[in-house]
C-alpha positions in Angstrom: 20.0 -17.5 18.9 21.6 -20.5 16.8 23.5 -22.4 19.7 20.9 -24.4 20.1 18.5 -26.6 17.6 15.5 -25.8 18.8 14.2 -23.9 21.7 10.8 -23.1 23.2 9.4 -19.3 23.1 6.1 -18.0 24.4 4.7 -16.9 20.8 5.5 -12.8 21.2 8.7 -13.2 22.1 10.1 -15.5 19.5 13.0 -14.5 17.7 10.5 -14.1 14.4 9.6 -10.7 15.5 13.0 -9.3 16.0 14.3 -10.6 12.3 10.8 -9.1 11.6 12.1 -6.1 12.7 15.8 -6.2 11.5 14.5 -6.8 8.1 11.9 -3.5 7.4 15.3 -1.5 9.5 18.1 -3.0 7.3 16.5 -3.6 3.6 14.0 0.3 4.3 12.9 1.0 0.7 14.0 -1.5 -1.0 11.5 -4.1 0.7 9.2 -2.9 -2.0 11.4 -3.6 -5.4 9.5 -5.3 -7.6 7.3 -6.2 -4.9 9.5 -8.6 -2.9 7.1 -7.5 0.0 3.2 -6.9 -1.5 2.1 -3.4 -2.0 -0.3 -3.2 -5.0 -3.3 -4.6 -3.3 -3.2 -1.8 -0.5 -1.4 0.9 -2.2 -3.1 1.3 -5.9 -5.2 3.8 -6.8 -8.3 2.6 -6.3 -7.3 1.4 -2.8 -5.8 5.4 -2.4 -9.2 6.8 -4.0 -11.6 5.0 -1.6 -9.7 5.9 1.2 -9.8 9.9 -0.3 -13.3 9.6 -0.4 -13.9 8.4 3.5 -11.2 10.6 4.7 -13.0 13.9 2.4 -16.4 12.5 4.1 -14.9 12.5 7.6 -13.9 16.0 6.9 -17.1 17.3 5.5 -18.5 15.5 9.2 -16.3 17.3 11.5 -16.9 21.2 9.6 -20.3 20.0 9.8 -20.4 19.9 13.1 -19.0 22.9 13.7 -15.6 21.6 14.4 -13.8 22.4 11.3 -11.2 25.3 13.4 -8.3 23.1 14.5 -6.3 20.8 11.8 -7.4 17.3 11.1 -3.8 14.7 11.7 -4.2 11.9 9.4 -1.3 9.5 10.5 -0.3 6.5 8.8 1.1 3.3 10.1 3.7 1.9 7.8 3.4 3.6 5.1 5.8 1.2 3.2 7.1 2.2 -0.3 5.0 6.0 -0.1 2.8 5.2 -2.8 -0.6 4.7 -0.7 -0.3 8.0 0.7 0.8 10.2 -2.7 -2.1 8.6 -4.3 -4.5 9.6 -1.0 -3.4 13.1 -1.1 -3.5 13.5 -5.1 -7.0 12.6 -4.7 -7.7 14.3 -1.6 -6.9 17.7 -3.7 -8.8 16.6 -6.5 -11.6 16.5 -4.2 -11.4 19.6 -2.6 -11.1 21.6 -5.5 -14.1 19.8 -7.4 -16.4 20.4 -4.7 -15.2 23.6 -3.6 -16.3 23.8 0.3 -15.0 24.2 3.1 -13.0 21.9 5.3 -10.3 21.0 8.3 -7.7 22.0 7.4 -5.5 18.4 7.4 -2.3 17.2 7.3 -0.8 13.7 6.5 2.0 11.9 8.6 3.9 9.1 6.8 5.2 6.9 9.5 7.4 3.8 9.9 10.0 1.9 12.2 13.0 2.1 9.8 14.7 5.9 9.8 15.8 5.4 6.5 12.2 5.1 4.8 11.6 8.6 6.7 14.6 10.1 4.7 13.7 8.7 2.0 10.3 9.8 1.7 11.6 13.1 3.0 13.1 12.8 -0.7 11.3 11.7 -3.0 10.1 13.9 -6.2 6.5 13.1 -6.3 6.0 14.4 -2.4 8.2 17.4 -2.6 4.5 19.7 -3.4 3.0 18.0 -0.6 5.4 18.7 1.6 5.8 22.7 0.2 2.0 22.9 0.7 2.3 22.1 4.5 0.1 19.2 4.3 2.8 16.5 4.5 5.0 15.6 7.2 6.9 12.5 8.3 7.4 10.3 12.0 9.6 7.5 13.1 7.1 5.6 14.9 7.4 2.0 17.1 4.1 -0.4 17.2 6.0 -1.4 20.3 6.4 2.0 22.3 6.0 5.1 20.9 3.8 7.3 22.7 3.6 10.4 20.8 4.7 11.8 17.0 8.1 13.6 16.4 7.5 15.2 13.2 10.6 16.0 10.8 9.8 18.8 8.9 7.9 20.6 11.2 9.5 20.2 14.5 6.6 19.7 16.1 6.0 16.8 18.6 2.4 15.7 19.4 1.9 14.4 22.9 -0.6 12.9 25.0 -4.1 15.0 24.9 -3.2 17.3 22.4 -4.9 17.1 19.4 -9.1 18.6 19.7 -9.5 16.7 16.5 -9.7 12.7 16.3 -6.9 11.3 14.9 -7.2 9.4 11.4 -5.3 6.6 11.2 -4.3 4.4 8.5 -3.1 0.9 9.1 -2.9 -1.3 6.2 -0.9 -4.4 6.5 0.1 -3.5 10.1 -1.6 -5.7 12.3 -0.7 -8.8 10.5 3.1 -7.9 10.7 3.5 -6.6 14.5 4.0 -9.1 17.4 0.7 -11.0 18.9 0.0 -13.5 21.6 -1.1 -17.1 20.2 -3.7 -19.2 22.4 -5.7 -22.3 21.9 -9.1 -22.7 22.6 -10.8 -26.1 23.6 -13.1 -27.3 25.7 -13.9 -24.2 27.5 -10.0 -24.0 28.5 -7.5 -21.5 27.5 -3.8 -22.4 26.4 -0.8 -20.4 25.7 0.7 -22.0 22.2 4.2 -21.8 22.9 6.5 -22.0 20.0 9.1 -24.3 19.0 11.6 -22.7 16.7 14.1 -25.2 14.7 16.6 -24.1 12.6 18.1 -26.0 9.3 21.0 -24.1 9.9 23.2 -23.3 12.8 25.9 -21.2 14.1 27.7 -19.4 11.8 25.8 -20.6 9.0 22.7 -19.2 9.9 24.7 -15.9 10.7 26.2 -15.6 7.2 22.2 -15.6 5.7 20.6 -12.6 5.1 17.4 -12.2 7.1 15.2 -13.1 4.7 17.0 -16.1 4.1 17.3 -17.3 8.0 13.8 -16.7 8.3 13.2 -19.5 5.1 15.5 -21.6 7.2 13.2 -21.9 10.2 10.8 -24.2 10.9 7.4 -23.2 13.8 6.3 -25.9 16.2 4.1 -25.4 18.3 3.1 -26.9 22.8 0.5 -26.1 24.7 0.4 -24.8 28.5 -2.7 -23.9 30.9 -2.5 -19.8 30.7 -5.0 -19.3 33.6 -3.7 -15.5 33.6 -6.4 -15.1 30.7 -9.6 -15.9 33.0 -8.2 -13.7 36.0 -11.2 -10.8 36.8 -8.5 -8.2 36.5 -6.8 -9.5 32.5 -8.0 -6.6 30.6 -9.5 -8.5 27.9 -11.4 -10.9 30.0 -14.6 -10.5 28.6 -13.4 -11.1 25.1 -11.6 -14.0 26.4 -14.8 -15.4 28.0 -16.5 -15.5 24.4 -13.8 -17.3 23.2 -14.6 -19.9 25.1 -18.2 -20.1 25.0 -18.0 -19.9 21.4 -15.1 -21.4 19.9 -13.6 -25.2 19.7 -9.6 -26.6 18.5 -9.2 -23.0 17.9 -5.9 -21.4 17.4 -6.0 -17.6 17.6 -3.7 -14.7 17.4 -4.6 -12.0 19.6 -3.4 -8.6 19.3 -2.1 -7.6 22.3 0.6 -5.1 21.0 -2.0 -3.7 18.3 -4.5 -2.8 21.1 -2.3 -1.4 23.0 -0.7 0.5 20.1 -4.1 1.9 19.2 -4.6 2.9 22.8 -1.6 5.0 23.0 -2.4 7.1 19.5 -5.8 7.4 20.6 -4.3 9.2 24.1 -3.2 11.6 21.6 -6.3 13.5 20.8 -9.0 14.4 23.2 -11.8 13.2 20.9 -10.5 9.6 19.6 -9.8 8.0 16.6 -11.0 7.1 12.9 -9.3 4.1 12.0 -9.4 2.8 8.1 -7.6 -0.3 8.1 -7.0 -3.6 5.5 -5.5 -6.7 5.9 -5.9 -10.4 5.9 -7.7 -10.5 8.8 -11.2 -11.9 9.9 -13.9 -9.6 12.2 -16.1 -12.6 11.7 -15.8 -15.5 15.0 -16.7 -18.2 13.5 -13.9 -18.0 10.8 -11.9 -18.4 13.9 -13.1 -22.0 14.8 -11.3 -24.9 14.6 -8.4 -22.3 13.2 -5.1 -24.2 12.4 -1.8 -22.6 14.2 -0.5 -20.3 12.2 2.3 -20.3 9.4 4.5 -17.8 8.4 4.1 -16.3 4.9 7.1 -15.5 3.4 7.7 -12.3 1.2 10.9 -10.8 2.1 9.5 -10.6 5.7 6.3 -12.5 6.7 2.9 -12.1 7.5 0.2 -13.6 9.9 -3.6 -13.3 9.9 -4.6 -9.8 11.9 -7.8 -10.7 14.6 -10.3 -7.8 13.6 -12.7 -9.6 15.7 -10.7 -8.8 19.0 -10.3 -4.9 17.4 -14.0 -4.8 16.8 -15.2 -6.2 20.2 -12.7 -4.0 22.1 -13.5 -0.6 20.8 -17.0 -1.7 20.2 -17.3 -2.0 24.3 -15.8 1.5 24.0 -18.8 2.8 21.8 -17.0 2.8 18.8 -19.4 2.2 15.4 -17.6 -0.5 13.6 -17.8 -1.0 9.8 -16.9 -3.6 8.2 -18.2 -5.7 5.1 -21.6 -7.7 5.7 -19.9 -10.5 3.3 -17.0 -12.5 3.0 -14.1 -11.1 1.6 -11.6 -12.8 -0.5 -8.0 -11.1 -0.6 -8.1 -8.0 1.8 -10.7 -6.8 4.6 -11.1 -3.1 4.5 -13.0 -1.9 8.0 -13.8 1.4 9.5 -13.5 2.6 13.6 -15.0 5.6 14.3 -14.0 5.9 17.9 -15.3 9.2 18.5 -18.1 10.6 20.4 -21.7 10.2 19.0 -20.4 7.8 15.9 -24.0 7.9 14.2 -23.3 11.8 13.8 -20.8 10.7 11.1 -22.9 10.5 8.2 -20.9 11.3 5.5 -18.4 9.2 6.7 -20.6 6.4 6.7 -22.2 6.6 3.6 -18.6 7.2 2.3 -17.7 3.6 3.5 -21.1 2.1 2.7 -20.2 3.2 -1.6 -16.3 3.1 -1.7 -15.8 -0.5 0.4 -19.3 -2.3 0.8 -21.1 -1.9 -2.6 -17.7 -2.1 -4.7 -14.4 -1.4 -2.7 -10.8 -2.8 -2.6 -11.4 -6.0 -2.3 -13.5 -6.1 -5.6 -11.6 -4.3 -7.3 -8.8 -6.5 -6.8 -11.0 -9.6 -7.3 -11.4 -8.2 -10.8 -7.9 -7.4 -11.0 -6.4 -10.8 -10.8 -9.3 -12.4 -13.4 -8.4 -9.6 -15.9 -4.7 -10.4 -15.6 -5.5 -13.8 -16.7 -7.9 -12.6 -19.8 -5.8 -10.0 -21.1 -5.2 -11.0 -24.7 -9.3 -11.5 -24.6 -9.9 -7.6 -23.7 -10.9 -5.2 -26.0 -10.0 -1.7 -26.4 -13.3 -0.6 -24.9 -12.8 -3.4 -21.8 -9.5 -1.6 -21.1 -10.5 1.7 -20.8 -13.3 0.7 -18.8 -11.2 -0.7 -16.0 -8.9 1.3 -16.1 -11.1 3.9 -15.6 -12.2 2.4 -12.6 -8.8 1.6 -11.2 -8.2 5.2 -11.3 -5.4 5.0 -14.2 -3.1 2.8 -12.8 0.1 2.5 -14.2 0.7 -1.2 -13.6 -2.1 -2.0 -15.6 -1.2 0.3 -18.3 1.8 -1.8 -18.1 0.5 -4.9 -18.7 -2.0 -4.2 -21.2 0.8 -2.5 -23.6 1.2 -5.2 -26.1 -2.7 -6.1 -26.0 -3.0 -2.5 -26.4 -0.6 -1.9 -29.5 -2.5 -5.1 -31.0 -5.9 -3.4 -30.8 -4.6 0.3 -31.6 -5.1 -0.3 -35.7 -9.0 -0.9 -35.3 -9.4 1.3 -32.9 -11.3 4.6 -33.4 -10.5 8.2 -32.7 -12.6 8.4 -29.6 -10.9 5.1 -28.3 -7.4 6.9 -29.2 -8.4 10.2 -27.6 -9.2 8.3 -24.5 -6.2 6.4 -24.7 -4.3 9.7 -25.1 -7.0 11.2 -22.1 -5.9 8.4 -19.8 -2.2 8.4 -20.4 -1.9 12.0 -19.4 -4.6 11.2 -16.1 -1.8 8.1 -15.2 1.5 10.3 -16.1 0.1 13.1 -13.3 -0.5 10.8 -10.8 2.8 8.4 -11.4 4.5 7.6 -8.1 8.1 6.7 -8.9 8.8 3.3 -7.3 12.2 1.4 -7.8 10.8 -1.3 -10.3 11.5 -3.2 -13.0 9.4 -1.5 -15.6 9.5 2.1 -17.8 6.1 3.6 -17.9 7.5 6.8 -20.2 8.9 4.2 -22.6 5.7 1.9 -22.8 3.7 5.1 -23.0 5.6 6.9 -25.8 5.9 3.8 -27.8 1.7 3.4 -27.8 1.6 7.3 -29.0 4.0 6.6 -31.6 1.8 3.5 -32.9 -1.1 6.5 -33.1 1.1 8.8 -35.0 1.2 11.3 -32.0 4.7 12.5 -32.7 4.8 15.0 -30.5 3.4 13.7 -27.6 5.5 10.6 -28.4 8.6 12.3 -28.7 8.4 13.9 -25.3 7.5 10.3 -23.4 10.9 8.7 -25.0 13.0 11.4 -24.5 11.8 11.3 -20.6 12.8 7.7 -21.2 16.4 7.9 -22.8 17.3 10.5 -19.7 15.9 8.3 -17.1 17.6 5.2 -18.5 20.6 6.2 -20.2 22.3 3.1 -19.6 20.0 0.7 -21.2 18.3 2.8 -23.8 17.0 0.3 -27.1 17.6 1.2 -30.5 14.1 0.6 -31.0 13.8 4.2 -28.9 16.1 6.0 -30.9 14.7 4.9 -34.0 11.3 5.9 -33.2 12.6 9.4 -31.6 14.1 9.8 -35.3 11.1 9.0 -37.2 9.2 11.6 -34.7 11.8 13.9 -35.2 10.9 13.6 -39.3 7.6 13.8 -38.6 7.8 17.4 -37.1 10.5 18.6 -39.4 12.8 18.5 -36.8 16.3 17.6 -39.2 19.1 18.2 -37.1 17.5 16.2 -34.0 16.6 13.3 -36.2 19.8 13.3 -37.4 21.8 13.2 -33.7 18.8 10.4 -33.2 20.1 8.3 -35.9 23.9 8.9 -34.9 23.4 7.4 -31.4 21.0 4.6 -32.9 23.9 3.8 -35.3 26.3 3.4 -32.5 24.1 1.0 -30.8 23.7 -0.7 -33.8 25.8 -0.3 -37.0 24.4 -2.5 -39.6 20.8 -1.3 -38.7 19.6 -0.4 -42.4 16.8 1.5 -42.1 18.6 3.9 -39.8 20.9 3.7 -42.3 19.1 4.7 -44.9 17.6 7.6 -43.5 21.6 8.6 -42.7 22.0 8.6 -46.3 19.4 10.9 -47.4 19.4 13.5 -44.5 23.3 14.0 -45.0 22.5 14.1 -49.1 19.9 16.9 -48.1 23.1 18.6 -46.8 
């Protein structure tokens, strides 16, 4: 690949996608550290809690019509770091037991390219009741090939026409990621974009990087040919081709080739199609496609691309698929809804579901809001807090952030707002999806509890802390486990408290202090 400078590639077949590839397969988990590739805008609660409530409607839809005997697959595509899918089917439970009906019975499949992400879901604390419960199960899967779903805990292998159910799929931040066919529009003619790739290194260099790195180190140019396989009577997509060049001018578009055709081989699955709930940077709209520049990569760890939901839409929309997707423009992330299935409009609940949880206020709002309250944070007031995070469905990155405005507001605060406080802690603790970051939500939340004298309840939050983090335990935690120890006439643990604080920190004088008095006590 690095013998020479520069070489031409039709766009699909650049060597992009295969470092694409060898990057999710080599790094598996860890992609998601500290969010070296973006998960919070897909994978947060509120995201998971919208999605719950179109996947409960969907459910409530199919025992409505009678078709509630055979099990519902809900299978998602890429499901990253895990969290997306613990938060779905947390909520999904919550659901079912607050409205207390009936349903499909339904199980989740958490799939991805990389074997390693498999195992280690397979793994993972949080989805070990899932998994008990028979309602979890886990897939390698290819965009690229795979034609049916070899599941790892059960055994089972779904094939071609098996399912009676429609399959639900999931596909956030798929499309965007997976290889696609670049062509230009203009003038009523259509152009395969060939790319140029240069390199800044070479050789052995460039082999020495880690894949991350070589793709930083590679530079997209792009020459245009005559593609007149596009306007042959026989190219699948040839009507959707036409209306690109009726309608569009200078227009660079990516066109999902592999997607498609990835969508038709999991809808084989099932005799009676598909729901798809999908979000990514992507436009449905064809006019956002005019005069579109050639793409650029958009470097996180691996990269990212615009996904066409226009070319979804119209394909399955031919089909007789009932598309949703929002009547406005949306700003970080487009959510949409297929329901390739027979009589759509049947779907009520499913619709309504989608109309409440993604048009009136969904995902994209929410994180809208997000990224104006990170920046107003010290201007919030206890009451602003709980409100949104309320409404973010207790999310414990936001907890995060708002600790110190929190601890700042805590000695005006009234006993509601601190039972709230203490309300919401316990809501985010049940629901806390362990991911390898930089942050320690049992620390941050013990700490607020001591500041409201909740020893207790404090006391149990750092000592979560000090085992999870042994290695880099404060003296500020020992301290405070002391003092809480005090408080609750527990002696000989606040003593052992102050001996380890002491190590940590001889000359500290209050711990001192309180040495002196509990061994006089003796």
């Amino acid at each position: 690949m690095t013998e020479q400078h520069q070489q031409r590639y039709r766009f699909s077949e650049a060597p992009i996608w295969s470092l694409q590839r060898k990057y999710y397969e080599d790094a598996g988990l860890e992609a998601w550290r500290n969010d070296q590739v973006p998960q919070y805008i897909t994978s947060n609660p509120a995201t998971a809690i919208a999605y719950a409530e179109m996947i409960f409607a969907f459910l409530q839809d199919q025992m409505n019509q009678g078709l509630g005997a055979e099990p519902v697959y809900i299978v998602e595509l890429g499901a990253g770091a895990g969290r997306l899918a613990y938060h779905v089917l947390y909520e999904l439970q919550k659901l079912k037991e607050y409205a207390g009906i009936d349903l499909p019975e339904y199980h989740y499949v958490m799939t991805d390219l990389a074997m390693s992400n498999v195992i280690g879901w397979r793994e993972h604390p949080a989805l070990q009741p899932f998994i008990e419960q028979g309602i979890l199960d886990f897939a390698p899967f290819d965009a690229m090939q795979s034609d049916a779903l070899h599941l790892t805990v059960s055994g089972q292998v779904i094939k071609q026409g098996e399912l009676t159910q429609p399959l639900l799929i999931i596909a956030n931040y798929f499309f965007d990621a997976i290889p696609q066919e670049l062509i230009y529009v203009d003038e009523g003619s259509i152009y395969e974009a060939d790319v140029y790739i240069e390199y800044s290194k070479t050789g052995a260099e460039f082999e020495a990087l880690t894949t991350s790195q070589q793709l930083n180190h590679i530079h997209l140019s792009y020459e245009y040919r005559k593609a007149p396989e596009y306007e042959q009577d026989d190219y699948i997509y040839r009507d959707l081709i036409a209306i690109y060049q009726e309608r569009l001018e200078d227009a660079h578009i990516l066109f999902p080739k592999v997607g498609l055709e990835c969508l038709d081989r999991l809808d084989a699955l099932s005799q009676s199609g598909f729901m798809l709930l999908t979000a990514d940077k992507g436009d449905h709209l064809i006019e956002n496609w005019e005069f579109a520049e050639p793409p650029e990569l958009v470097l996180h760890g691996s990269f990212s691309l615009i996904a066409n939901y226009h070319a979804v839409q119209y394909v399955f929309q031919q089909k007789g698929a009932e598309i949703l997707f929002v009547p406005h423009h949306y700003n970080n992330i487009n959510v949409g809804c297929i329901l390739h299935v027979a009589q759509p409009k049947k779907y009520t609940n499913t619709r309504l579901a989608y109309r409440r949880s993604v048009e009136r206020f969904g995902p994209d709002d929410f994180f809208s809001l997000k990224m104006w309250i990170d920046r107003h944070l010290d201007e919030l007031g206890m009451q602003q807090i709980l409100s949104f995070w309320r409404l973010g469905g207790y999310d414990a990155e936001f907890f995060i952030q708002t600790t110190k405005q929190i601890s700042a507001l805590l000695p005006e605060a009234n006993d509601e707002e601190k039972k709230d406080l203490w309300m919401g802690i316990q809501k985010m603790w049940s629901s806390f999806y362990v991911m390898p970051q930089r942050y320690d939500l049992a620390l941050d939340a013990g700490l607020i509890l001591f500041e409201m004298d909740m020893f207790e309840e404090a006391k149990q939050y750092l000592e979560i802390s000090v085992a999870q983090e042994q290695d880099e335990v404060v003296s500020t935690v020992y301290y405070c486990l002391a003092i809480a120890c005090l408080e609750l006439d527990l002696m000989d643990q606040a003593e052992e408290y102050l001996k380890q604080l002491l190590v940590l920190e001889p000359d500290h004088e209050e711990a001192l202090a309180l040495m002196s008095v509990l061994t006089a006590e003796e």
